[in-house]
C-alpha positions in Angstrom: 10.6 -17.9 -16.1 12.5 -18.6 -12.8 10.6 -18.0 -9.5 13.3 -15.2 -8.1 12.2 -13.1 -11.5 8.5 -14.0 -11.0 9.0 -13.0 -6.9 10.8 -9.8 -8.3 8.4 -8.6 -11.0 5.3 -9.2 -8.1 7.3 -6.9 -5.7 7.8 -4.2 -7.9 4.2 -4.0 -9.3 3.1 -3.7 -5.7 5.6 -1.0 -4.9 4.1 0.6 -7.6 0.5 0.5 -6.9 1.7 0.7 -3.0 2.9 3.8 -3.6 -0.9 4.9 -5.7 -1.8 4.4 -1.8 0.7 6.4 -0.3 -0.4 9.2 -2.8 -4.2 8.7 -2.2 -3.1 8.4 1.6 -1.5 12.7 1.3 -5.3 13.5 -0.9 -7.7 12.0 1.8 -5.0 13.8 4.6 -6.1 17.0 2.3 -9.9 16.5 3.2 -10.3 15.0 6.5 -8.6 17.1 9.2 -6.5 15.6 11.9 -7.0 12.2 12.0 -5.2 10.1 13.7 -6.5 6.9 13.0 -5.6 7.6 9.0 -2.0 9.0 10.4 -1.4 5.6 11.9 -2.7 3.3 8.9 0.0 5.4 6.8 2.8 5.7 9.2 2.3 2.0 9.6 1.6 0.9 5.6 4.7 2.9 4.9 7.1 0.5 7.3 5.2 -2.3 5.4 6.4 -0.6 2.0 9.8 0.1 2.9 10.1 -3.5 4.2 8.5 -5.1 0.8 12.0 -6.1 -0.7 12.6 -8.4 2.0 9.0 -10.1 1.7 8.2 -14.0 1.0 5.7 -14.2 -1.8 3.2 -15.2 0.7 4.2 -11.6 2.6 3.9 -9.8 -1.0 0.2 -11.5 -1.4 -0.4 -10.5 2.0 0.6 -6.8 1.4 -1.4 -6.6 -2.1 -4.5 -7.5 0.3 -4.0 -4.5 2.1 -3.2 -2.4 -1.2 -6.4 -3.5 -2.7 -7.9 -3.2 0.9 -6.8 0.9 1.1 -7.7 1.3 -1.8 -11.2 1.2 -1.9 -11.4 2.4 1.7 -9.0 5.8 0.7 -11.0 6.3 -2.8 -14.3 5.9 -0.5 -13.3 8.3 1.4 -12.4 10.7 -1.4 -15.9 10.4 -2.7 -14.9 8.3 -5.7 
């Protein structure tokens, strides 16, 4: 398989499970009132989302970190 496919199929599974975290992001928002610190992780993971087709593959590793990162923290949170 070429690399551009390879680069593409890697971006798309982590728009997928990035947006798992945007969706876990609206159920923990449910639970914990007003906080701002969890309104400022979102605003600023959903820049990082929108931006994802421009990314590097090092950028995309990067960003999966933080997926897997969020969510253990977010389903934590959620008493899961």
């Amino acid at each position: 398989m070429s690399t551009l496919y390879d680069l593409t199929l890697k971006k798309e599974v982590a728009r997928e499970c990035a947006w798992g975290v945007m969706a876990k992001f609206s159920k923990v928002s449910d639970k914990v009132e007003n906080s701002k610190l969890l309104e400022v992780i979102e605003e600023d993971f959903g820049k990082m989302l929108f931006k994802l087709s421009g990314m590097s593959e090092e950028e995309v590793d990067r960003f999966n970190a933080i997926i897997d990162f969020l969510n253990v923290s977010l389903k934590k949170i959620q008493g899961e």
